[in-house]
N, C-alpha and C positions, 0 to 999 in steps of 0.2 A: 504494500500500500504506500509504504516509504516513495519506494524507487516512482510510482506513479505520481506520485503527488511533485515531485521533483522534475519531472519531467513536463509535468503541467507548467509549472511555475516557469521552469526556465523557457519553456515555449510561449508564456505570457512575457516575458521580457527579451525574445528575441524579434516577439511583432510588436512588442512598444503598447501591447495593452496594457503594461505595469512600468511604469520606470523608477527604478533607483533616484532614492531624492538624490537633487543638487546641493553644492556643499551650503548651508546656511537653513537646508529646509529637513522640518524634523527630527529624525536621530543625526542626521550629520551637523544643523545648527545649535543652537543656545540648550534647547534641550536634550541634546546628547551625554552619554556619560564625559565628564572628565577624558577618562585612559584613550577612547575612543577618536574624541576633539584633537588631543595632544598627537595620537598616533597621525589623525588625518591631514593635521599639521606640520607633522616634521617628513610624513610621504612627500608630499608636496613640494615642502620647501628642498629637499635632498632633491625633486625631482630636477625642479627651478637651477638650484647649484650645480649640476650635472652639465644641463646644458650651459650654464654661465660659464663653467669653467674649461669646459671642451677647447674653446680655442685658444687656453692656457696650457691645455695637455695635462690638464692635473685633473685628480679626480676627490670629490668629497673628503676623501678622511685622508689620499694625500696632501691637499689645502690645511686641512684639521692639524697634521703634523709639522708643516711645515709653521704654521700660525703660532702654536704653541713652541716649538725650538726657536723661536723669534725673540720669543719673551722668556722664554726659562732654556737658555743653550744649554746643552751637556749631560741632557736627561738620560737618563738608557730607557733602553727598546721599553721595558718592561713599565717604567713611569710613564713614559711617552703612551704607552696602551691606556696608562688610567686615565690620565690626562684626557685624551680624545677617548674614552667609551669607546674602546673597542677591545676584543681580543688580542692577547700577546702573539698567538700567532699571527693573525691578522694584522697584526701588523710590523710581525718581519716580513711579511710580502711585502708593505707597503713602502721599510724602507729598505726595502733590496732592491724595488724600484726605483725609489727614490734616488738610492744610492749608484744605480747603474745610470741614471739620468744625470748622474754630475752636481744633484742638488743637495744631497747632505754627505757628510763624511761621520764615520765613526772612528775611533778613538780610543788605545782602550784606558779607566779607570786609572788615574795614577796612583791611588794604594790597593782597588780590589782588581786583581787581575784578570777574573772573568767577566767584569763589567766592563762594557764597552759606551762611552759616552757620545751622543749623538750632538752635529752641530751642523750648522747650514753654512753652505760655499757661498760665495759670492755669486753666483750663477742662479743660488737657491731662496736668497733674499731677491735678486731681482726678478725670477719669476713669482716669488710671494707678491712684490712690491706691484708687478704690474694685474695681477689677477685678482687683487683686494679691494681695487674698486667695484669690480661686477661683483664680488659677496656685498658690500658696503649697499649697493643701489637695492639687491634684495631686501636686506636689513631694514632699509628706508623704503621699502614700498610696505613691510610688515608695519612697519610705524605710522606709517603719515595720516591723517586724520588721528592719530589721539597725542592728546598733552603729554610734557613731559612726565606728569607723576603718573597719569595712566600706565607709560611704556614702563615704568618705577617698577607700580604695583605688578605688575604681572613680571615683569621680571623677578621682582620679591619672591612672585608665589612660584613663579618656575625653579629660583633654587630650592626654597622651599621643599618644594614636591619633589625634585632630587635628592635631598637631603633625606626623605621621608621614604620614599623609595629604597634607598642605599641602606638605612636605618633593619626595616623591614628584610631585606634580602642575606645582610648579616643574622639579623634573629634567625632566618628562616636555615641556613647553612652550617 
């Protein structure tokens, strides 16, 4: 009865006798859950940066890596992972690419000798330098129409809600 009913359904949304709300209508706007809203928001905006940063030849969380060794040089892989929310493995791909692109060098540790400290080449600050305004213009199309304490408040509550999250995930492990 499953499999029929599925079957229906999806045949009612490939002739457009049911459509999937738009973003802002129903479960995808105001009255959506939270997790939902965040999720359909950061698809989105990752989609937005993907194509933003294509003709930088960088991708999302290589941007994400380079952004952060900008401002904290000499992390290892391992920081560098927390830092950008991502996996460790995840990202020694990203800086073995990085690395084979000429854009970061690693280093290793001057007193732990299995840590190898990452930093960015001059090659790797200037493709940051030039590919930071297409994230910048994103940023500012997410802001415009609200006041500076608006962008505040919800900045608040997004660390917040990371904060809360992280909280939660250590109890949980």
């Amino acid at each position: 009865m499953l499999t029929v009913s599925l079957y229906i359904v999806k045949s009612l949304i490939q002739c457009r006798a049911v459509d999937a709300p738009l973003i802002g209508q129903r479960y995808r706007g105001v009255e959506g859950r939270s997790g939902f809203l965040l999720r359909q928001a950061w698809q989105d905006l990752r989609a937005a940066m993907e194509l933003a940063l294509r003709e930088h030849r960088l991708t999302p969380a290589q941007y994400g890596a380079l952004s952060v060794l900008a401002r904290d040089p000499g992390l290892s892989g391992a920081d560098l992972a927390r830092a950008t929310d991502i996996s460790a493995q995840s990202m020694n791909g990203v800086l073995a690419s990085l690395e084979r692109a000429g854009l970061v060098e690693r280093r290793p540790h001057p007193t732990h000798g299995r840590i190898r400290e990452v930093f960015l080449t001059a090659a790797g600050q200037d493709r940051l330098d030039a590919a930071t305004p297409a994230v910048k213009a994103l940023e500012e199309a997410i802001e415009a129409g609200h006041t500076d304490a608006e962008v505040a408040a919800v900045k608040a509550w997004l660390v917040e809600s990371a904060r809360r999250m992280e909280g939660i995930k250590q109890r949980q492990s």
